[in-house]
VMD Tcl script that builds the backbone (N, CA, C; Angstrom):
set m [mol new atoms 396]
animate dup $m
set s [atomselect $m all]
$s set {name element resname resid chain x y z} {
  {N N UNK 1 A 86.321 56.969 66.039}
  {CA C UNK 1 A 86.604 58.187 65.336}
  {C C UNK 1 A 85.993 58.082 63.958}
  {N N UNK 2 A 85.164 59.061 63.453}
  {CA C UNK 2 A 84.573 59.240 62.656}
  {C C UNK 2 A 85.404 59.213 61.333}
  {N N UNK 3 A 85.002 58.773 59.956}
  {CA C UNK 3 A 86.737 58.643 59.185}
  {C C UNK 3 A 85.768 60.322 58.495}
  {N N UNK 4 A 87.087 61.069 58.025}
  {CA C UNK 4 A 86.732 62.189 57.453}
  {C C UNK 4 A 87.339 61.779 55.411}
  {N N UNK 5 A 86.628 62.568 54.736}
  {CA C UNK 5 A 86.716 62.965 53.454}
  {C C UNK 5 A 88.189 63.594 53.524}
  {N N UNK 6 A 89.232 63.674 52.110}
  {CA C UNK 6 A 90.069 64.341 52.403}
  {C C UNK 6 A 90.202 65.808 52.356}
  {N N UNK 7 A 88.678 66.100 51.559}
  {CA C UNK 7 A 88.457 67.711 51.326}
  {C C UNK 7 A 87.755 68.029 52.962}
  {N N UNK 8 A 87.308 67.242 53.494}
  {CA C UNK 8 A 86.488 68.178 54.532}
  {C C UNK 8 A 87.265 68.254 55.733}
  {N N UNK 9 A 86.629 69.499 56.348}
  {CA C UNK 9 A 87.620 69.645 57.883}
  {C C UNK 9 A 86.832 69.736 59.093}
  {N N UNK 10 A 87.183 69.360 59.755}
  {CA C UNK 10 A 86.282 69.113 61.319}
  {C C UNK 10 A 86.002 70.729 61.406}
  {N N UNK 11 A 84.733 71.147 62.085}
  {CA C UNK 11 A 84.464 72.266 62.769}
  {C C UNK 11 A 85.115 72.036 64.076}
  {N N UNK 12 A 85.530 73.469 64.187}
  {CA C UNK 12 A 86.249 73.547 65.624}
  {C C UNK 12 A 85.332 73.869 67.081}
  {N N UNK 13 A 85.096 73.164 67.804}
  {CA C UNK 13 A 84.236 73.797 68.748}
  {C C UNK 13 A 84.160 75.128 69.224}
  {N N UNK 14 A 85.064 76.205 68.633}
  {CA C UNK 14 A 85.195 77.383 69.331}
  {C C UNK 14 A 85.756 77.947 68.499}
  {N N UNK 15 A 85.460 79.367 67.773}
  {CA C UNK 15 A 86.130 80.262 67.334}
  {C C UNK 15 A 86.568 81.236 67.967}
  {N N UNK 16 A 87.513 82.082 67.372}
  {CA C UNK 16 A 88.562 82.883 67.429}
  {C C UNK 16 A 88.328 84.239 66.932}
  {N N UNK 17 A 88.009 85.263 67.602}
  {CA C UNK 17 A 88.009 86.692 66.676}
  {C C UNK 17 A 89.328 87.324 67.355}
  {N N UNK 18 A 89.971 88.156 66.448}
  {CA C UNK 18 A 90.605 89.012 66.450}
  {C C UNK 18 A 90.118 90.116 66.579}
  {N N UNK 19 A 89.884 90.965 67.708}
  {CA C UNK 19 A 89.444 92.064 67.922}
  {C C UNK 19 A 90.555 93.446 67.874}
  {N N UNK 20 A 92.009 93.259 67.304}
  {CA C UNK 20 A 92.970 93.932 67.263}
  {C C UNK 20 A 92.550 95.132 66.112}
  {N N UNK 21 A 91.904 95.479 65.336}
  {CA C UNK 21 A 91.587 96.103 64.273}
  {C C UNK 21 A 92.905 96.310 63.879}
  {N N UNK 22 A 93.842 95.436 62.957}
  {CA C UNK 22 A 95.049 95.728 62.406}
  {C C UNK 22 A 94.574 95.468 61.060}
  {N N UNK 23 A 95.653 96.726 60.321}
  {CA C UNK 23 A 95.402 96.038 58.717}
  {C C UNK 23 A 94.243 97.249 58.559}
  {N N UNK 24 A 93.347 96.118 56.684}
  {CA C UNK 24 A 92.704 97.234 56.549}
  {C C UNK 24 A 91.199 96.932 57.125}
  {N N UNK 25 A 90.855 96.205 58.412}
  {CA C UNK 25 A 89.966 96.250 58.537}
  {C C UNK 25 A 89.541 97.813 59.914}
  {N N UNK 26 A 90.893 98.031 59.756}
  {CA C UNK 26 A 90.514 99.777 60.730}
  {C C UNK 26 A 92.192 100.400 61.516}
  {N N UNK 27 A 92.180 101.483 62.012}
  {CA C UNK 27 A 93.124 102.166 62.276}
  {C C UNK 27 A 93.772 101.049 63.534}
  {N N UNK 28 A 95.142 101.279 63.792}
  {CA C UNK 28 A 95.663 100.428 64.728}
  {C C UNK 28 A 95.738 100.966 66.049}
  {N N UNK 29 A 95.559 100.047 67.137}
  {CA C UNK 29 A 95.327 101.093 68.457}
  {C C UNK 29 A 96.682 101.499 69.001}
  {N N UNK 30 A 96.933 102.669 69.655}
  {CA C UNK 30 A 98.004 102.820 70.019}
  {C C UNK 30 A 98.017 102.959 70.896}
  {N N UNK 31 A 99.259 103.376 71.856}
  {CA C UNK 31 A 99.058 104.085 73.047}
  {C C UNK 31 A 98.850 104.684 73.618}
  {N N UNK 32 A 98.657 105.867 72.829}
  {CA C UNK 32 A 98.093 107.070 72.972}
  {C C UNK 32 A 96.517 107.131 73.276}
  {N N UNK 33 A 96.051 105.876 72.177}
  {CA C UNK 33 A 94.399 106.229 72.267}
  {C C UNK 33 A 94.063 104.990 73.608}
  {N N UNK 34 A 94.695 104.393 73.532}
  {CA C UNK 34 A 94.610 103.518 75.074}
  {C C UNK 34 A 94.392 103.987 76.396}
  {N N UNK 35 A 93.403 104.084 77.343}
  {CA C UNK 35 A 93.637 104.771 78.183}
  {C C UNK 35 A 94.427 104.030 79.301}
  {N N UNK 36 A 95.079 104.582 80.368}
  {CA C UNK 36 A 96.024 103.900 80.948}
  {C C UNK 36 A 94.858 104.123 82.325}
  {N N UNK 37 A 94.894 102.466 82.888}
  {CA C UNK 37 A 94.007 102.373 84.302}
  {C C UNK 37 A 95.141 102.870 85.401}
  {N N UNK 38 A 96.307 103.119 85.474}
  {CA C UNK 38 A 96.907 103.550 86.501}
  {C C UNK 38 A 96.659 105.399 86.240}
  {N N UNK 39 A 96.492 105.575 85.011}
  {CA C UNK 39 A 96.304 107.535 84.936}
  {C C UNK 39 A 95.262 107.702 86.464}
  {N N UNK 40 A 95.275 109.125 86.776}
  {CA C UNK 40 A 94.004 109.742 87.266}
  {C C UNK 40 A 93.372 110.455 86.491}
  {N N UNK 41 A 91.883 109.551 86.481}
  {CA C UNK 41 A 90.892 110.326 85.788}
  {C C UNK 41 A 90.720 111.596 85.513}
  {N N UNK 42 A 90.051 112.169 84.034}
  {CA C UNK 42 A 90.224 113.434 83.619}
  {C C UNK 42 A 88.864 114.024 84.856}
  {N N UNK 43 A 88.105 113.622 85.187}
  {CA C UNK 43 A 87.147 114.490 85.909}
  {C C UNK 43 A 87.867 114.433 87.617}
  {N N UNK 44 A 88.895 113.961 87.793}
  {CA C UNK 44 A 89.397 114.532 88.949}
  {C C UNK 44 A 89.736 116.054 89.413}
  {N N UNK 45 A 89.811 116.252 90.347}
  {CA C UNK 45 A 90.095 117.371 90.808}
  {C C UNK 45 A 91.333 117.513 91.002}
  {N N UNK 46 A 91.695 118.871 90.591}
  {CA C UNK 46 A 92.861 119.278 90.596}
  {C C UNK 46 A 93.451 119.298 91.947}
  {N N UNK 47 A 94.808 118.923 92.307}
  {CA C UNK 47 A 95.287 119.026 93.840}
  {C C UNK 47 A 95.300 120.273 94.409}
  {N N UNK 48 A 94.617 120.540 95.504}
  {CA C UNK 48 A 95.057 121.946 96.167}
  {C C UNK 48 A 96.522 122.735 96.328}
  {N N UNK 49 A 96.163 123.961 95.774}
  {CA C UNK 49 A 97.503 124.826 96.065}
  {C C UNK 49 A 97.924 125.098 97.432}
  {N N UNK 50 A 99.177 124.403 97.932}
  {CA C UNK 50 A 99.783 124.170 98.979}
  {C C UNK 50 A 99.979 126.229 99.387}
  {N N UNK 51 A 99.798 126.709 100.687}
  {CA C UNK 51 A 100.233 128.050 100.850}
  {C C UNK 51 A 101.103 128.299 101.039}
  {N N UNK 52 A 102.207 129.439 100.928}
  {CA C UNK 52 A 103.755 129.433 100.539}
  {C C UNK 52 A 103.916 128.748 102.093}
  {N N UNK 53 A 103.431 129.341 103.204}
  {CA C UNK 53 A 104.520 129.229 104.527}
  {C C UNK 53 A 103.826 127.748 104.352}
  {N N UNK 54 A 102.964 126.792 104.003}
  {CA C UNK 54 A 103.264 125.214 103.964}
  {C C UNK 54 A 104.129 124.866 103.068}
  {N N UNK 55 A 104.364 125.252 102.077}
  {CA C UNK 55 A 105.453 124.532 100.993}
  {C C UNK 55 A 106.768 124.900 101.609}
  {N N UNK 56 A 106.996 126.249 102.355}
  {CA C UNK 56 A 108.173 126.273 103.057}
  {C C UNK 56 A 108.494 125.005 104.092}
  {N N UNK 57 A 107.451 124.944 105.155}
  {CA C UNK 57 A 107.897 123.754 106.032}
  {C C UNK 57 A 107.641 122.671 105.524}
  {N N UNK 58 A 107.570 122.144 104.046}
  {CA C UNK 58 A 107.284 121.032 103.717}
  {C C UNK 58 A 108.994 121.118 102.695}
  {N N UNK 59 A 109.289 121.803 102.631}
  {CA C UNK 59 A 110.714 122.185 102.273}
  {C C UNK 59 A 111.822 122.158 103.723}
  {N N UNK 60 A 111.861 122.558 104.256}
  {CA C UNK 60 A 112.308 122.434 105.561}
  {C C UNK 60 A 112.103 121.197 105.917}
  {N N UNK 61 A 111.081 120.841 105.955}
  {CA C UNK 61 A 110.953 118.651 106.779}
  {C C UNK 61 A 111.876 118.394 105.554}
  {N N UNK 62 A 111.927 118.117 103.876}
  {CA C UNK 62 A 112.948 117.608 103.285}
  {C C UNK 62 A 113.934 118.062 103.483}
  {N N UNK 63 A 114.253 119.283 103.729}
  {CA C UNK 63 A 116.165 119.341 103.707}
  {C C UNK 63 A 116.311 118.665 105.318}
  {N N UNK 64 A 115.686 119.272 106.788}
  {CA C UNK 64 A 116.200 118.609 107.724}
  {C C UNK 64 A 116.409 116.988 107.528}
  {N N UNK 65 A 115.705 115.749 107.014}
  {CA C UNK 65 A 116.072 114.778 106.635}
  {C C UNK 65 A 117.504 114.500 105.620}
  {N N UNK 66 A 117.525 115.485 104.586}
  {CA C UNK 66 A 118.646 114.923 103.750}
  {C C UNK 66 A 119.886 115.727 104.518}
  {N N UNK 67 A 119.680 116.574 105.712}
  {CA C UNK 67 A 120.600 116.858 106.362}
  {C C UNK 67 A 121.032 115.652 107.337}
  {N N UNK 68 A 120.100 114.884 107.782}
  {CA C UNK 68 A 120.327 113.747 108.902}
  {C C UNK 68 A 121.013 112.987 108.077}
  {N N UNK 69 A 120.222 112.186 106.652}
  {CA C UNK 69 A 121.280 111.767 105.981}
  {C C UNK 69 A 122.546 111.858 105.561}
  {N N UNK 70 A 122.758 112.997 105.318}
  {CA C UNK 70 A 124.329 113.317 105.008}
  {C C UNK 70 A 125.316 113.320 106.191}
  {N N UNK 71 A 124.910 113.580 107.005}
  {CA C UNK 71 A 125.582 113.438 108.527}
  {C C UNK 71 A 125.646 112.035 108.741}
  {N N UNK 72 A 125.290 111.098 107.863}
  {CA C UNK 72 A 125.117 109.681 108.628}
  {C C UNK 72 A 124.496 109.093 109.339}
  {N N UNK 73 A 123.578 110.176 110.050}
  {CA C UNK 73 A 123.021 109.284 111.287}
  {C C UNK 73 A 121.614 108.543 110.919}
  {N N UNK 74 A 121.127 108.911 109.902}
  {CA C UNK 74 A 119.635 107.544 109.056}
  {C C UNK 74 A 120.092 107.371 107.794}
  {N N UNK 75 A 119.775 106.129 107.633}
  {CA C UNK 75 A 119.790 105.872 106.456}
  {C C UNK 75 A 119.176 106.351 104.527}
  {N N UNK 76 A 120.016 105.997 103.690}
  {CA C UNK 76 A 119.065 107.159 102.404}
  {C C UNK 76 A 118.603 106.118 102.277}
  {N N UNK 77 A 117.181 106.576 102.075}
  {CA C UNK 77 A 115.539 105.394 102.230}
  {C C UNK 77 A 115.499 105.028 100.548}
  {N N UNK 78 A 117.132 105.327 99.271}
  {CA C UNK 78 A 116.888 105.533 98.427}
  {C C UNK 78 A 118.067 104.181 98.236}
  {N N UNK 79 A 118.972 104.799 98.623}
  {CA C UNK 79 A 120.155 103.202 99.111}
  {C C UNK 79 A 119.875 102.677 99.717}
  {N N UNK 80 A 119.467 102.783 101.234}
  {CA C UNK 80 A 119.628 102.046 102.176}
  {C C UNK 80 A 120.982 101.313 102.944}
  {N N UNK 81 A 121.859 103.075 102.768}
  {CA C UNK 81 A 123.074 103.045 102.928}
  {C C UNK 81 A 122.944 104.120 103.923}
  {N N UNK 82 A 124.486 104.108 104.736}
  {CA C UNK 82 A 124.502 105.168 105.309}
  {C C UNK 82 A 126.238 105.767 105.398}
  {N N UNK 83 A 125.867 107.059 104.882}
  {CA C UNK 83 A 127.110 107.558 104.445}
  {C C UNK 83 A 126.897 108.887 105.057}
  {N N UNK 84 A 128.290 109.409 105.412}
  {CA C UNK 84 A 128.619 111.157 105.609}
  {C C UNK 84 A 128.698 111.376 104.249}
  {N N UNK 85 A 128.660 112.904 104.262}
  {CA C UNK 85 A 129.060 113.588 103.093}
  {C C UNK 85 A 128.878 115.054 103.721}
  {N N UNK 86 A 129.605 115.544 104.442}
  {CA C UNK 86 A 129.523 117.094 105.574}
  {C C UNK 86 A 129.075 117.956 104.967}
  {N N UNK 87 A 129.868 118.148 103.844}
  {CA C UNK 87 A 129.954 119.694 103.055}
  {C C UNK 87 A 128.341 119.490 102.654}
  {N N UNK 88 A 127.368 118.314 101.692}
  {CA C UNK 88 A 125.964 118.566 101.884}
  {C C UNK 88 A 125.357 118.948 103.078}
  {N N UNK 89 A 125.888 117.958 104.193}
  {CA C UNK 89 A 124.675 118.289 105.394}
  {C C UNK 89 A 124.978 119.870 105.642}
  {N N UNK 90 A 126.098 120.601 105.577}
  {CA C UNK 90 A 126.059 121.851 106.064}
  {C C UNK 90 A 125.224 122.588 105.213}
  {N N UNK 91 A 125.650 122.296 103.990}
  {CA C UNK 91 A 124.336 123.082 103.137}
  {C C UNK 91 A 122.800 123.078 103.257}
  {N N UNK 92 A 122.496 121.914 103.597}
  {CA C UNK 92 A 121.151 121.719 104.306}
  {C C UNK 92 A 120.977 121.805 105.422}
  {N N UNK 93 A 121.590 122.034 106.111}
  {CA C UNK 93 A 121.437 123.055 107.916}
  {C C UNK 93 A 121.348 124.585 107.515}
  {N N UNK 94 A 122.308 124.910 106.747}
  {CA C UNK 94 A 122.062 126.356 106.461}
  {C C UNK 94 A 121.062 126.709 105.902}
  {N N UNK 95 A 120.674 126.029 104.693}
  {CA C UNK 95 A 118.905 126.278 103.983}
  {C C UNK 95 A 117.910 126.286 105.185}
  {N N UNK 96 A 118.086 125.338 105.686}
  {CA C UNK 96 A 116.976 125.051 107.049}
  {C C UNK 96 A 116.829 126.348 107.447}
  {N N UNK 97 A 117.670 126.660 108.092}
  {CA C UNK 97 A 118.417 128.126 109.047}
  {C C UNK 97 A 117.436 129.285 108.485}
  {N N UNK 98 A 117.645 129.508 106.955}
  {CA C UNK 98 A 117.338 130.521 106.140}
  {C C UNK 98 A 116.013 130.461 106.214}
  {N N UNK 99 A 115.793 129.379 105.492}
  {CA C UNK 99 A 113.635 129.160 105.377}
  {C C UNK 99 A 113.256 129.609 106.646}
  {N N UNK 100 A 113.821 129.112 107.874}
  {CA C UNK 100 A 113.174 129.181 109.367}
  {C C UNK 100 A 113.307 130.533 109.188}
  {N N UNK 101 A 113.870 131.505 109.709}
  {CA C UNK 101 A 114.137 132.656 109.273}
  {C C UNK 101 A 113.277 133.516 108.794}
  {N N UNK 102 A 112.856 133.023 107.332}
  {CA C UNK 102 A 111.301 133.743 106.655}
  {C C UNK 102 A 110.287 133.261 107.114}
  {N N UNK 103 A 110.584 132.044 107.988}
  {CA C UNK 103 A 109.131 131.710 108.048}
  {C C UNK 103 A 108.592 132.124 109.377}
  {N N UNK 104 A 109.426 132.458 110.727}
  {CA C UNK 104 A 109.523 132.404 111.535}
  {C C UNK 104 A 108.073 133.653 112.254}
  {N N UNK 105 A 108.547 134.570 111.859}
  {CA C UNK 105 A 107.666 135.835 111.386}
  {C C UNK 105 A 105.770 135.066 111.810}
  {N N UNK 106 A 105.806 134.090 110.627}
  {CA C UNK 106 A 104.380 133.931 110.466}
  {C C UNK 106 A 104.022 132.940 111.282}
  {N N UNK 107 A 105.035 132.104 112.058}
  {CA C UNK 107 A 105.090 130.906 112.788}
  {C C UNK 107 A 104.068 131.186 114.120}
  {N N UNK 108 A 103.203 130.892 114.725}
  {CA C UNK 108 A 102.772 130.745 115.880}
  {C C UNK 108 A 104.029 130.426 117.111}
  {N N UNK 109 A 103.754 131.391 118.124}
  {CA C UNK 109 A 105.240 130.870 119.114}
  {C C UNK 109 A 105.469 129.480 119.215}
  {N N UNK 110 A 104.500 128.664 119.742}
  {CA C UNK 110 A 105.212 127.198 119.743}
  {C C UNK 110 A 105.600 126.661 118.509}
  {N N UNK 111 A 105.098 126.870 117.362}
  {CA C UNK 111 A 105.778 126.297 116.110}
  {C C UNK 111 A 107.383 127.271 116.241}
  {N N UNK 112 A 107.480 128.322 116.010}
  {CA C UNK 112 A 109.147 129.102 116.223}
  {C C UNK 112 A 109.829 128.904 116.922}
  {N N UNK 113 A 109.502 128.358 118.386}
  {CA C UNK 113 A 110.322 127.555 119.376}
  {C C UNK 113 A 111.014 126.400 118.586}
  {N N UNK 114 A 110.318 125.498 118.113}
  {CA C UNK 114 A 110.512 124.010 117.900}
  {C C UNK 114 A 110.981 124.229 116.347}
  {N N UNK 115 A 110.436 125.108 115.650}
  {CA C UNK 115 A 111.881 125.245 114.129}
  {C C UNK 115 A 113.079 125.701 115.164}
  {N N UNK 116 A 113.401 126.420 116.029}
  {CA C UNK 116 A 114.339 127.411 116.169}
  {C C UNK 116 A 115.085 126.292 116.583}
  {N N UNK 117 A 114.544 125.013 117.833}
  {CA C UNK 117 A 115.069 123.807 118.417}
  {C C UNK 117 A 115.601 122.997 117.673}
  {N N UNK 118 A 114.690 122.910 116.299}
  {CA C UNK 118 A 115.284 121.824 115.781}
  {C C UNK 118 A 116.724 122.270 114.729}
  {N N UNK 119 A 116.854 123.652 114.223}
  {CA C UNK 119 A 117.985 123.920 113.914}
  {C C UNK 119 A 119.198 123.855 114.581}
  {N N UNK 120 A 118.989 124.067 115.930}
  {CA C UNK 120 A 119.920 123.996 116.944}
  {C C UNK 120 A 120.218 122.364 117.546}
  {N N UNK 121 A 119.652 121.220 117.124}
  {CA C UNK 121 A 119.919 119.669 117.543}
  {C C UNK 121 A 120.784 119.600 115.969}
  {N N UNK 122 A 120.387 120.237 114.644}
  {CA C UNK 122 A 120.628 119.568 113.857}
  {C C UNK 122 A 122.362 120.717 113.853}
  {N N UNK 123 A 122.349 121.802 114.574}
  {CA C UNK 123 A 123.873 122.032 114.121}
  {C C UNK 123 A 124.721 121.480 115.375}
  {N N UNK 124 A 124.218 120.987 116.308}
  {CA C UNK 124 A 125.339 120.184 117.402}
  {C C UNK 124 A 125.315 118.823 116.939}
  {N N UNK 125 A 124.110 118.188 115.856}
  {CA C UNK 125 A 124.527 117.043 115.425}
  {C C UNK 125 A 125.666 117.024 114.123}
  {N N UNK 126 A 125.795 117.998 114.070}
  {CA C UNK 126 A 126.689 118.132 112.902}
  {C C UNK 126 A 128.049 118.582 113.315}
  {N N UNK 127 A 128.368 119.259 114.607}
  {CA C UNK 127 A 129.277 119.283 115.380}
  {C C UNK 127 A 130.019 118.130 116.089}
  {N N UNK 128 A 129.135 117.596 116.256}
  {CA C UNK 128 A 129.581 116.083 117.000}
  {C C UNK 128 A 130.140 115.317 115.349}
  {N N UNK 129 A 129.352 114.760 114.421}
  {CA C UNK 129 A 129.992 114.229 113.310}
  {C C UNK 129 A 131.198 114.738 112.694}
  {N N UNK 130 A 131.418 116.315 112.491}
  {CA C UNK 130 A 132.537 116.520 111.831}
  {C C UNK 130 A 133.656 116.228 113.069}
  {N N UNK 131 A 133.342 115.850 114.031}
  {CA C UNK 131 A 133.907 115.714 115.066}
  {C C UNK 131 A 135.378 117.035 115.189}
  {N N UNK 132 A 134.459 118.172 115.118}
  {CA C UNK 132 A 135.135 119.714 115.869}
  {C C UNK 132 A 135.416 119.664 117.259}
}
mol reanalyze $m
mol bondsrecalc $m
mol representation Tube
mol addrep $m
């Protein structure tokens, strides 16, 4: 080992920059000016406008599920519990009921068969649970 002077100091094999611009060598970055790699890019395209009678049966597939849920018979994919709670599932059989209803009109026959079917499994499944 080389003996050193007490004024002198070894060079370090490797320096160090601070690329943080804090202080007054420039404005501090924030989060705001950060762009976030999980965002979607600003030159993306905007998502297509869903047409009412799809946002209806895409409303209808969610309530018939949180109707199965509330009846107990699948699990909430949110607990991973499974609980009754009647007075919801009836409310979401009846919404079902209603949407089908307006939508029915614009439905192609085999799609109005199979809403009309599936309102009718989901109110005898709800007959059987409240056990009437």
């Amino acid at each position: 080992m080389p003996d050193k002077s007490p004024g002198e100091e070894k060079e370090p094999s490797f320096r160090v920059t601070d690329r943080r611009r804090v202080g007054a060598e420039g404005p501090r970055e924030t989060a705001e000016t950060r762009p976030d790699p999980q965002s979607p890019k600003a030159e993306a395209s905007p998502p297509e406008d869903l047409a009412l009678p799809d946002l209806v049966r895409l409303f209808v597939a969610e309530l018939q599920m949180r109707a199965l849920i509330d009846m107990g018979l699948i699990a909430n994919p949110a607990t991973r519990l499974v609980a009754k709670d009647l007075p919801q599932a009836r409310l979401a059989i009846n919404c079902v009921a209603a949407l089908i209803e307006h939508l029915s009109p614009l439905a192609p026959p085999a799609e109005r068969d199979a809403l009309q079917q599936m309102v009718a499994e989901l109110r005898l499944h709800f007959v059987r649970q409240s056990g009437a």
